[in-house]
C-alpha positions as CSV (number, residue, x, y, z in Angstrom):
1,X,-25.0,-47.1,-28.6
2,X,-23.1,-44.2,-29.7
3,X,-21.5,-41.1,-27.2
4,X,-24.5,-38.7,-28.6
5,X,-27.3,-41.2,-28.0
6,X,-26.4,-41.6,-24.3
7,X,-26.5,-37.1,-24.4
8,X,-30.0,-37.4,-25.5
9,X,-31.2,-39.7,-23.6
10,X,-29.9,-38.7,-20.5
11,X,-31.0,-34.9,-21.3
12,X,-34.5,-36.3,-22.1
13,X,-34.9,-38.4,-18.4
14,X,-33.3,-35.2,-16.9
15,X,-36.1,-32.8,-18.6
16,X,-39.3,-35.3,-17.2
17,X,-37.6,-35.5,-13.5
18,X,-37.3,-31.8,-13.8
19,X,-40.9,-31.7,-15.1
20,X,-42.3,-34.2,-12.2
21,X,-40.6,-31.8,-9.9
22,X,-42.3,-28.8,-10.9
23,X,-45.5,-30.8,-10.5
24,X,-44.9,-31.9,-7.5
25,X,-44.1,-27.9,-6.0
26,X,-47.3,-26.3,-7.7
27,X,-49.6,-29.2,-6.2
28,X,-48.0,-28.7,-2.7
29,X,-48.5,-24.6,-2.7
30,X,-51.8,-25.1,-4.3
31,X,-53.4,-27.5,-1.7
32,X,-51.7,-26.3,1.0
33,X,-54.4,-24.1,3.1
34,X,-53.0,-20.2,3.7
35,X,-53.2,-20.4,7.2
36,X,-51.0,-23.5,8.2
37,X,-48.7,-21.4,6.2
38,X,-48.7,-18.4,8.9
39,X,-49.3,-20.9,12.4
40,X,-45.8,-21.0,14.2
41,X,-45.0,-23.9,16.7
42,X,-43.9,-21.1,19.7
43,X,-46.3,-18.5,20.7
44,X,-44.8,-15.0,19.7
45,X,-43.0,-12.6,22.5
46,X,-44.9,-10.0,23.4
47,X,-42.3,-7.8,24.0
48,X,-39.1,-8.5,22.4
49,X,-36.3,-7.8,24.6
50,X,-33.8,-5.1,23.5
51,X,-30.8,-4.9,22.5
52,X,-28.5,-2.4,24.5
53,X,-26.8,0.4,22.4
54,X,-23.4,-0.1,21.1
55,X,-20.5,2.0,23.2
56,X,-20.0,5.5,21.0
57,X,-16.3,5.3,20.1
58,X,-14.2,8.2,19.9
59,X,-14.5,9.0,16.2
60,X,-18.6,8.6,16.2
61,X,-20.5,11.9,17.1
62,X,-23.8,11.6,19.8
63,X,-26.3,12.1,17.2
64,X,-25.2,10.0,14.3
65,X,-22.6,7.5,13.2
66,X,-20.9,9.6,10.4
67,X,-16.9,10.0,10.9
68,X,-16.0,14.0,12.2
69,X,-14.8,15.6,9.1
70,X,-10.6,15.9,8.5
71,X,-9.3,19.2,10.0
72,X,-9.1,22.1,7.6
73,X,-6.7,24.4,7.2
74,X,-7.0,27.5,8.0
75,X,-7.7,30.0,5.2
76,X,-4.5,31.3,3.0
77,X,-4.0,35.4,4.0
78,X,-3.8,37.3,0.8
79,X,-0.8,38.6,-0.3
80,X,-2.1,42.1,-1.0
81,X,-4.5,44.0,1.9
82,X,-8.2,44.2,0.6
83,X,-9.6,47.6,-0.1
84,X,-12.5,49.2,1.5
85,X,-14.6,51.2,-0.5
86,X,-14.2,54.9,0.1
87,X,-10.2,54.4,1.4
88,X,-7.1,55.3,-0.6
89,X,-4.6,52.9,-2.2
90,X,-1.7,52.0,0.1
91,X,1.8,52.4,-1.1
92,X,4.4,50.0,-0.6
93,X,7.5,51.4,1.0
């Protein structure tokens, strides 16, 4: 028996073991009934007990959980005045 007769034969018993699988998974979700599907062993909590709220950290604001915003600096002062309408040019001296 050569190298690529032991590949094919091998692939082939892989392909029907793979094919009895698949059998085997569509006959067990097709005659299982729907509702041993949903029945749990433990009888749900009525009210599910609550987590407490994590401590806000410093950098966290009250009404969200975004990061405060980097400080900004404050606006550059123009290097010449602004004019008002209606007032006259000011010289340097």
């Amino acid at each position: 028996m050569g190298h690529a007769t032991l590949i094919n034969d091998s692939l082939f018993w892989f392909v029907i073991f793979l094919t009895l699988l698949l059998a085997m998974f569509l006959y067990a979700v097709v005659v299982t009934p729907p509702e041993a599907a949903t029945r749990s062993s433990e009888e749900p909590a009525l009210d599910p007990p609550h987590r407490p709220h994590p401590p806000q950290s410093r950098h966290c604001r009250p009404g969200g959980h975004r990061p405060p915003r980097p400080p900004q600096a404050p606006p550059a002062r123009p290097a010449v005045p602004a004019m008002r309408p209606g007032t006259p040019p000011q010289r340097r001296p």
